[in-house]
N, C-alpha and C positions, 0 to 999 in steps of 0.2 A: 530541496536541493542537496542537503547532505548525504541522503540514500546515494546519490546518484555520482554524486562527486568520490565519497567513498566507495564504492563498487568500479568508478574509473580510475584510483589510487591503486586499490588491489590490482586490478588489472596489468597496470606499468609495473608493479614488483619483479615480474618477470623479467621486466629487463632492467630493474633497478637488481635485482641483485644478481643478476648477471655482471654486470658491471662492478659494484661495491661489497656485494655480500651480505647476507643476508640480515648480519647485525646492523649494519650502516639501513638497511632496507629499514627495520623498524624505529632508527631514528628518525629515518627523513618522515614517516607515518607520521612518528610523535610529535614530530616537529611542527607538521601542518595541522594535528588535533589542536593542537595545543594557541597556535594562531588566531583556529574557526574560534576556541573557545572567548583569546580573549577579546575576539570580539562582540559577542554575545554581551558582553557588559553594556553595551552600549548602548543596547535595546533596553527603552523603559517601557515598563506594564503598566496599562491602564485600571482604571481605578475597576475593581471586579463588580460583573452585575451593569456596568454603565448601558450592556445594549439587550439585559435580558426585558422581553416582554412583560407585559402586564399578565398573561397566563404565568408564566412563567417567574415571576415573582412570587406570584401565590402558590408554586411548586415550594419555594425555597421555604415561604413562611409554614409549612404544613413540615418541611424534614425540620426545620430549626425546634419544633416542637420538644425533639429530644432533649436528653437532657447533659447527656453524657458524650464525648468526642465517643467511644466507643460504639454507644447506642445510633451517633449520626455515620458514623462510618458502616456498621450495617445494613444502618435507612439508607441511604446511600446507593449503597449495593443490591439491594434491594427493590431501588425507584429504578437501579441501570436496567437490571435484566429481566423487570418487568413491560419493558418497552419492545414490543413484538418489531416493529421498523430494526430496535438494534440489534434485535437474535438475530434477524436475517439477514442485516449488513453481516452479522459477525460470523455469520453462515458464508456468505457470498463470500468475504473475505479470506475465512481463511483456508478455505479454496485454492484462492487466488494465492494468496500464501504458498498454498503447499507445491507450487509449479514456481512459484517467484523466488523460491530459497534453491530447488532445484537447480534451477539455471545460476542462481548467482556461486553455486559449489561446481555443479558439474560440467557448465560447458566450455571451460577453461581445459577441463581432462577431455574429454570428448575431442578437442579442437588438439590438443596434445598428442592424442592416442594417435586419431584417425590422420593428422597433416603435422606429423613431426618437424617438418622441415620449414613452415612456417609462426615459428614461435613468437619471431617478435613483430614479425606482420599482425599475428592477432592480437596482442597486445595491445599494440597502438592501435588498430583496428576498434578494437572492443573499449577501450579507456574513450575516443573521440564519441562512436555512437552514444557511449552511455551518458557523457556530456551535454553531449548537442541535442541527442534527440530524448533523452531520457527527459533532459529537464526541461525543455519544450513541450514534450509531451504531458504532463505532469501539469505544468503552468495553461496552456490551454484546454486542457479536459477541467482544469477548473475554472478557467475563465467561462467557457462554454456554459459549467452547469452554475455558476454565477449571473450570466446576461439572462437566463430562463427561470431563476429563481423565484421570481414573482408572480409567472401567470405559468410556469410546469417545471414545478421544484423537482418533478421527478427525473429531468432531462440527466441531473447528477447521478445516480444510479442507472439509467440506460447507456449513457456516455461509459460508465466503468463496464458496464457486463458488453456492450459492443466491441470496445478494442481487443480483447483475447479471442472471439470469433472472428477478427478481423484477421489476426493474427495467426492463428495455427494453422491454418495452409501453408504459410510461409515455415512455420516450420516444419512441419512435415518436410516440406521441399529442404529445407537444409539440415537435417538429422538424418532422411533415409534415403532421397532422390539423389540431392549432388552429389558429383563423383570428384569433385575438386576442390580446394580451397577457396577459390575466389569466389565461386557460382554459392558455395556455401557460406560464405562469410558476407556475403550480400544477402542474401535472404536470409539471414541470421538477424541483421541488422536490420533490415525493413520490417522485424516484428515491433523490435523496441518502442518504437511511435505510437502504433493504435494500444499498444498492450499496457502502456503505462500511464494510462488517462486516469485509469482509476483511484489512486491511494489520495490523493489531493481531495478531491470529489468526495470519497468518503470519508474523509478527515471533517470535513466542511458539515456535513449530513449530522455528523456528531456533535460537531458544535450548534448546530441550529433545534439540533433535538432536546438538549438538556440545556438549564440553565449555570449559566456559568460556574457556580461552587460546585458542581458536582464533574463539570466536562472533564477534570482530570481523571477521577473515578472511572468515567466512561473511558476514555482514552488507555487508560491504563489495562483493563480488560480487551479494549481491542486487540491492541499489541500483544499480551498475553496468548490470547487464543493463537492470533495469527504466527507468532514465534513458536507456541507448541506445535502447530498443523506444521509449520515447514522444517523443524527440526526432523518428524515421524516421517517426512515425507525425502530426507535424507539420510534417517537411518534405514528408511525401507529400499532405498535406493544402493545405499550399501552391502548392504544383505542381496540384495539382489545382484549389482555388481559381482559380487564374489561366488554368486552359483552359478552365472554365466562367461566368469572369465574372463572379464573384459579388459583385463590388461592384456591376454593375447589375441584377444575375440575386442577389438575396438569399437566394430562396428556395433556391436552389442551395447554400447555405451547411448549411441542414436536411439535403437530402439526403444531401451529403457526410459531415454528422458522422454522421448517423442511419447512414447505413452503415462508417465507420468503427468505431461503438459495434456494431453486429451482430457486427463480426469481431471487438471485442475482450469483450466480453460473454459471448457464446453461446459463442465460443471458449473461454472462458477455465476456463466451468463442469465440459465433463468431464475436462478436465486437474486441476482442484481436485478431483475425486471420486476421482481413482486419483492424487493425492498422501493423500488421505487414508486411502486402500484398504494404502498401501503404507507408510504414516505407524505405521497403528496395528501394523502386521507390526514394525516396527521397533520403538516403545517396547517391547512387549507380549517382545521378544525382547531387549531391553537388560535389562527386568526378572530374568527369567530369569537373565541372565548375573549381574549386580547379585548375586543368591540365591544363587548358586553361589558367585562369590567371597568373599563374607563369611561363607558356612558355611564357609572355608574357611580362613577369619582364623583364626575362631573355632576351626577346627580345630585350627588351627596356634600358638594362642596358649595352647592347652589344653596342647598335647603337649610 
């Protein structure tokens, strides 16, 4: 919810510092960082490892091996990015990344450039989508691949590579077809929903693939990658930007994201189809192991 919440704060700046100024803008930010934060205390952590499997236990007793924090921080890093399901998430991902930073830079300008005269229409426009439907969307793309977890774990990775083919029609339709604010800022909006099923879903994929002492490890490399792909994918947007002008050439601003969003979009979908081809090979194979070692407890708790 934070992504989404954040991305609809920035959005209102527009008309916060219209109003107050830009120094007052980053207080009120700070103001409400500073709120989410102290509520975070509140939240207590469960005891680590309480819901790792029985495979998955015997992952942790084979890094614990090491001997040295150092030694396990490399094992570590070494157990993440030996796991072909997470090269391809992180494949898929930062993909998806590199069109998802995109849009959270550019189409603020885009929407500036091309309909100057609706600024604070899009504002609050764009702060409610990204509210309502961002976070909706986000909450049921994981619900979804949650209820299918048991008999087709891979529904979580088809759910994320579906919503950006769902999607990019609709943008097309509002980067290069509409001719006007409204027609454009509706179909702007109507991507938000299928397009943001994803990051939840594969958050989830990550935590079910490793054993808890290391999901941060993993975690921490997702994020990584997905932040370098959407920075490149902004400074290429920049560079580009400024060979075609687009500050007097606006509509240039459309085509550029509009094909930025092709390569991360279209891209993005059959990489998410053979992370989940390779996703359910994996739970469906942890289980197994799982069944063996605890008839085995049990064997051995008998004898």
């Amino acid at each position: 919810m934070g992504i989404y919440l954040g991305v609809a704060l920035s959005s209102l700046t527009i008309l916060i510092v219209n109003q107050v100024g830009w120094r007052n803008s980053y207080r009120i930010a700070s103001g409400v960082s500073i709120g989410v934060t102290l509520v975070t205390f509140l939240i207590t952590e469960p005891k680590r490892g309480t819901w790792n499997s029985s495979a998955k236990k015997k992952k942790v007793g084979q890094l614990e091996n090491d001997k040295s924090r150092l030694e396990r921080f490399w094992s570590d890093i070494k157990t993440v990015l030996s796991n072909w399901v997470f090269i391809f998430l992180c494949a898929a991902a930062a993909l998806r990344f590199f069109g998802g930073y995109a849009l959270g830079f550019w189409v603020a300008k885009f929407f500036k450039k091309v309909y100057p005269d609706y600024q604070d229409e899009f504002s609050i426009i764009n702060a409610i989508t990204t509210i309502v439907l961002g976070v909706s969307s986000a909450y049921i793309g994981g619900a979804i691949g949650d209820y299918y977890q048991a008999t087709h774990p891979e529904a979580k990775a088809f759910v994320s590579g579906f919503g950006p083919l769902v999607s990019f029609p609709f943008i097309f339709v509002s980067f290069i077809i509409a001719q006007n604010f409204w027609f454009s800022i509706s179909m702007y909006s109507i991507t938000y929903f299928p397009a943001e099923m994803w990051l939840g879903a594969s958050v989830a994929m990550i935590q079910n693939i490793f054993p808890a002492e290391i999901i941060g490890t993993a975690n921490a490399l997702f994020g990584l990658m997905g932040g370098l792909s959407g920075a490149l994918s902004n400074f290429l947007l920049g560079l580009l930007g400024d060979h075609f002008n687009t500050d007097d050439n606006p509509q240039a601003a459309g085509y550029l994201l509009t094909s930025c969003l092709a390569i991360s979009y279209l891209g993005c979908a059959p990489l998410f189809v053979i992370t989940g081809i390779k996703y359910r090979r994996f739970i469906f194979k942890e289980k197994e192991l799982s069944i063996i070692l605890d008839n085995q407890d049990i064997k051995d708790s008998a004898d």
